[in-house]
C-alpha positions as CSV (number, residue, x, y, z in Angstrom):
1,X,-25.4,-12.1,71.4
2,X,-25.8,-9.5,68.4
3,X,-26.5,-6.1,69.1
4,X,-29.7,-4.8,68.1
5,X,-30.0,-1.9,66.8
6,X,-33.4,0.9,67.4
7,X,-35.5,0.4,64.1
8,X,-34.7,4.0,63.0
9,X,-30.8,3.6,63.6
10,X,-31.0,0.1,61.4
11,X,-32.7,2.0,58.6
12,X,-30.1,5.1,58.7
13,X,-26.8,2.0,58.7
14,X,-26.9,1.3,54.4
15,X,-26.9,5.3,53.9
16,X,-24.1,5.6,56.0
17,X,-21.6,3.0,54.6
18,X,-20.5,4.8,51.6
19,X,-19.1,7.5,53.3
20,X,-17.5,5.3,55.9
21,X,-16.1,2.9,52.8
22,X,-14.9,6.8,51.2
23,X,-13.5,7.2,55.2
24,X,-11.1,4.5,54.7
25,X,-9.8,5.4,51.2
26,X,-6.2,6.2,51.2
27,X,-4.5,9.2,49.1
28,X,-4.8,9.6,45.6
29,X,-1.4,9.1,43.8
30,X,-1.4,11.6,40.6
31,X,1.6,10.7,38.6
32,X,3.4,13.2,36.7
33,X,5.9,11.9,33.7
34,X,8.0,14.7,34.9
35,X,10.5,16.3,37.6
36,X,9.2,18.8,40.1
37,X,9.2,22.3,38.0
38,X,8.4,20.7,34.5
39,X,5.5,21.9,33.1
40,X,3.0,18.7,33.6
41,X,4.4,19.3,37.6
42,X,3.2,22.8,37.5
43,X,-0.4,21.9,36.3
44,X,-0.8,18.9,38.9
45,X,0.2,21.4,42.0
46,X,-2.7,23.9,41.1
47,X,-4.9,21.0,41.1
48,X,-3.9,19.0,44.3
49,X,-5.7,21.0,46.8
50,X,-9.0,21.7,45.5
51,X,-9.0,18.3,44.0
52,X,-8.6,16.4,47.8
53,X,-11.1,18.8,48.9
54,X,-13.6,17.3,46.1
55,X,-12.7,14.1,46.8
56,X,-12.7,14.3,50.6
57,X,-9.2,12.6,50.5
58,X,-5.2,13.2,50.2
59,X,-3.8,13.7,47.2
60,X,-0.5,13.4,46.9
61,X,2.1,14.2,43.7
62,X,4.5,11.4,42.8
63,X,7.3,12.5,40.0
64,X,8.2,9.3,37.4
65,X,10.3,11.2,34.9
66,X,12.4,9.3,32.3
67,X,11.8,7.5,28.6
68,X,9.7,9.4,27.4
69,X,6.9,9.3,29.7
70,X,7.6,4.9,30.0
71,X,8.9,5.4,33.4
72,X,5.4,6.8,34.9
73,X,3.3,4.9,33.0
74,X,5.2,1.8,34.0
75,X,4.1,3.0,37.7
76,X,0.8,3.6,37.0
77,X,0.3,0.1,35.1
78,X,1.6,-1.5,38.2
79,X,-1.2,0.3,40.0
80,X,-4.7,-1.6,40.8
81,X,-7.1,-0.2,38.8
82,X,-9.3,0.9,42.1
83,X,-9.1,4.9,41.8
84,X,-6.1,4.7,44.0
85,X,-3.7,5.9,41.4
86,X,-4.1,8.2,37.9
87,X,-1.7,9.8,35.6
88,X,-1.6,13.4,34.3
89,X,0.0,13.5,31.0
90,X,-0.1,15.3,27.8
91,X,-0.8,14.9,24.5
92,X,2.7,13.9,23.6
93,X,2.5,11.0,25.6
94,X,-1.5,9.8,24.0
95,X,-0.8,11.2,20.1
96,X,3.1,11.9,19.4
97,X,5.2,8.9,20.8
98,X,3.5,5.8,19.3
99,X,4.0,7.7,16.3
100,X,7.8,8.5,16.8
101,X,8.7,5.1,18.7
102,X,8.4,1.9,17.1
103,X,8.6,-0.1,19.7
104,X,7.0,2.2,22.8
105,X,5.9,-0.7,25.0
106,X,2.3,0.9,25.6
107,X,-0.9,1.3,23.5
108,X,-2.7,4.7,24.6
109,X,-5.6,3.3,23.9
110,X,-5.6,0.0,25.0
111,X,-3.4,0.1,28.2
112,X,-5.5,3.1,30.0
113,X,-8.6,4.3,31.1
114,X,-9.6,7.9,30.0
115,X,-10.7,9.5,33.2
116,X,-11.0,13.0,32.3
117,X,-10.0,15.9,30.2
118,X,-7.9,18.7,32.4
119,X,-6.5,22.0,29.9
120,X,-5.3,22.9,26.4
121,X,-2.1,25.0,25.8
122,X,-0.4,26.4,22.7
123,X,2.8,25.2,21.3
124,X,4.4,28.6,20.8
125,X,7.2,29.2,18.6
126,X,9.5,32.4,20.2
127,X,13.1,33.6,19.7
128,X,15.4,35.2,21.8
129,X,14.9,39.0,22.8
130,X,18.8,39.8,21.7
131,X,18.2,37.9,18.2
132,X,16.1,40.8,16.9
133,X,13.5,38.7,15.0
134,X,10.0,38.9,16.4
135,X,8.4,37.5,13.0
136,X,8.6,33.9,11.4
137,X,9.5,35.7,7.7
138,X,12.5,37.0,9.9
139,X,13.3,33.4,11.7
140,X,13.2,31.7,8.1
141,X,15.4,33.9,6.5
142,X,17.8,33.7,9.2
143,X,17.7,30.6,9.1
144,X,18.1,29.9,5.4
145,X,21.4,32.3,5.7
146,X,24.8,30.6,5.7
147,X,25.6,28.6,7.8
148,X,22.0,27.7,7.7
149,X,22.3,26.3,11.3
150,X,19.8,27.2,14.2
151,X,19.8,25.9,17.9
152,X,16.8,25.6,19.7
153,X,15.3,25.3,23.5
154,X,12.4,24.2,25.3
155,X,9.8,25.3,27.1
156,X,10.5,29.2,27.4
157,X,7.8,30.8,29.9
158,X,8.5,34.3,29.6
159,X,6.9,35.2,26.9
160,X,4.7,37.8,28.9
161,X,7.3,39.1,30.4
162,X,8.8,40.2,26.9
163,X,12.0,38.1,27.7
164,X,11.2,36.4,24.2
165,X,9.3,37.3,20.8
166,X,6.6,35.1,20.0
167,X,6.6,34.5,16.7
168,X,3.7,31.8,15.9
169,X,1.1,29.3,17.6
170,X,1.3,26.0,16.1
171,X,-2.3,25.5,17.0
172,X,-5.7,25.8,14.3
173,X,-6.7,28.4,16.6
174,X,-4.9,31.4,18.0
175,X,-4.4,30.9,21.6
176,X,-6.6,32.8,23.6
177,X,-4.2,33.7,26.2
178,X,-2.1,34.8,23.1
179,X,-4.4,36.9,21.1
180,X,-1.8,39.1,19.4
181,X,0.4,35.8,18.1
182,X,-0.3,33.9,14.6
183,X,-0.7,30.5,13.7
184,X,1.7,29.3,11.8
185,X,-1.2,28.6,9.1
186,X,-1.6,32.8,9.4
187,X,2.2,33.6,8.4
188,X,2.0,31.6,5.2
189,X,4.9,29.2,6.1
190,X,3.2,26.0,6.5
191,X,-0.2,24.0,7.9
192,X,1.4,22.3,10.8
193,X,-1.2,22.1,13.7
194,X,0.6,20.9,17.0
195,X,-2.5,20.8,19.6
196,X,-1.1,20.6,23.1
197,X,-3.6,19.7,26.2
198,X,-3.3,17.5,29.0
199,X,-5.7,14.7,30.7
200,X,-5.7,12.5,33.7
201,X,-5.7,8.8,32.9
202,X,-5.6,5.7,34.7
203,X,-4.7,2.0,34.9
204,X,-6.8,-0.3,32.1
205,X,-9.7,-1.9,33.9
206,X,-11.2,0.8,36.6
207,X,-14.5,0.2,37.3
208,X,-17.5,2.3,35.9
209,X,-18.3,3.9,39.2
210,X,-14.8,4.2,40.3
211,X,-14.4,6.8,37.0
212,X,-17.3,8.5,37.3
213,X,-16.4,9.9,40.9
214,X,-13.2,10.7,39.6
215,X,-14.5,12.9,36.5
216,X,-16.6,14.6,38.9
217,X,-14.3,15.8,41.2
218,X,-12.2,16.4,38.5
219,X,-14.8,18.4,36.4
220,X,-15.9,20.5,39.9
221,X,-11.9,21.2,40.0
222,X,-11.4,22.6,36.4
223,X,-14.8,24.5,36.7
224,X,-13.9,26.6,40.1
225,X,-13.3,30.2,38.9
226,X,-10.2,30.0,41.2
227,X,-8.7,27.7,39.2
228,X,-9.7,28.9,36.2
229,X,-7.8,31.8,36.7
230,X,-4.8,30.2,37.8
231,X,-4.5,28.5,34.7
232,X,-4.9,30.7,32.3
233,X,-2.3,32.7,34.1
234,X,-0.5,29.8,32.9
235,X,-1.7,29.9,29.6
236,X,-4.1,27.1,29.7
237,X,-7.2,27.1,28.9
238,X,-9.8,24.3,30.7
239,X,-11.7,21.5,28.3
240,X,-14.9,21.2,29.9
241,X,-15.0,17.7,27.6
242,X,-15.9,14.3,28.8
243,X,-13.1,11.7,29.0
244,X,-14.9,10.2,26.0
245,X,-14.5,13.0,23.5
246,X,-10.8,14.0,25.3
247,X,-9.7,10.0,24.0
248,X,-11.5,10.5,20.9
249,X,-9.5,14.1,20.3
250,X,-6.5,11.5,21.1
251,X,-6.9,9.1,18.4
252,X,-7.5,11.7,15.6
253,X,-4.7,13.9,17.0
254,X,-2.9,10.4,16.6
255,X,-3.8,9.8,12.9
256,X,-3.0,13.0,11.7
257,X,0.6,13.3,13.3
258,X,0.9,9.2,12.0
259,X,0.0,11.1,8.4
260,X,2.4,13.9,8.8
261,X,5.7,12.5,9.8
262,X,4.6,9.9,7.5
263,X,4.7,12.5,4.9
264,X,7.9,14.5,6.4
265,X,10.1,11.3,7.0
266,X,10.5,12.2,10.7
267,X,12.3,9.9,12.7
268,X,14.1,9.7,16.1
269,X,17.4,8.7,16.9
């Protein structure tokens, strides 16, 4: 026979189910398009913990590097769209490669869904210490000098600790993590604006409510003063956007590097 339940105990069973459905939720897989150490890896491990403490549920790093970001976006496209799975990635991956790649076998805007917006950073232009140029005047001359040949790196992170000159920010703004550096608009020497943030997306399709307890989490993450202060350490600073305007940003940032290397004949080989 069924078990009956005291009135007050069958009134209290609804409220209780969500958090026993949450109960059963496995980890959350956050993607990174890169190795452990890379810069996008970096960002995800200051979020992991006070991100599964939000969430009330593991959350566990998996590195997909390779292509160009196609390698971790192929995992996360094989992922059901249930909240089980997201991808960190930058603005390279949404607004610079179906730009650069004819055939990139993803549409940012199609194949995803925006969860939420995490940081921006500067693209910072710096030169050796031992090179002696610490402004861009100095890096163009050089540069124009025979042989006329330069060789660059990337990233370099020790620009605070005065390993390398910083010679411009290739953002509209000057970074405020880098007050004393220039845009490159500043020196003179061009108009170039590079922005350079990163957001969590996941597979196309995730429910509504699924998202929304995502961008929650996700938004009580980037708001803790903890971790607020650990990234800007890092020289990021947190977008307190919605995942609406962060896709938005996307598809401008998108047109406008379209119209540049439209305009500068860029292409890769």
């Amino acid at each position: 026979p069924p078990m009956m339940l005291p009135r007050r105990a069958a009134l209290a069973l609804p409220a209780l189910l969500p958090l026993a459905a949450r109960a059963q939720e496995g980890a959350l897989r956050v993607i990174i398009p890169q190795p452990p150490g890379g810069a996008t890896d970096i960002l995800a491990r200051m979020l992991v913990d006070p991100l599964a403490a939000a969430l009330g549920r593991p959350v566990i790093i998996e590195n997909r590097p390779g292509a160009n970001g196609i390698v971790s976006i192929n995992a996360l496209r094989q992922s059901r769209p249930d909240g089980s799975a997201i991808l960190l990635g930058g603005v390279s991956i949404f607004s610079f490669n179906p730009n650069l790649f004819p055939n990139l076998p993803y549409d940012p805007f199609r194949d995803f869904t925006w969860v939420a917006p995490i940081a921006d950073t500067p693209f910072v232009m710096v030169t050796g210490r031992r090179t002696g140029m610490t402004t861009m005047a100095q890096f163009v001359e050089r540069a124009r000098a025979p042989p006329a040949r330069t060789t660059f790196g990337s990233p370099v992170p020790n620009i605070q600790a005065g390993q390398v000159n910083a010679l411009v920010t290739l953002g509209s703004e000057r970074a405020p993590a880098l007050p004393q550096v220039p845009t490159l608009r500043e020196t003179g020497f061009g108009d170039v604006v590079m922005p350079g943030w990163y957001a969590f997306v996941g597979p196309a399709g995730m429910p509504a409510p699924v998202v929304e307890r995502l961008d929650t989490a996700i938004r009580s993450v980037v708001q803790n003063p903890a971790v607020v202060a650990r990234l800007r350490d890092q020289v990021l600073e947190p977008i307190p956007g919605t995942a609406a305007e962060i896709q938005a940003r996307a598809r401008r940032e998108s047109d406008d590097m379209a119209a540049f290397i439209r305009r500068r004949g860029i292409r890769v080989e």
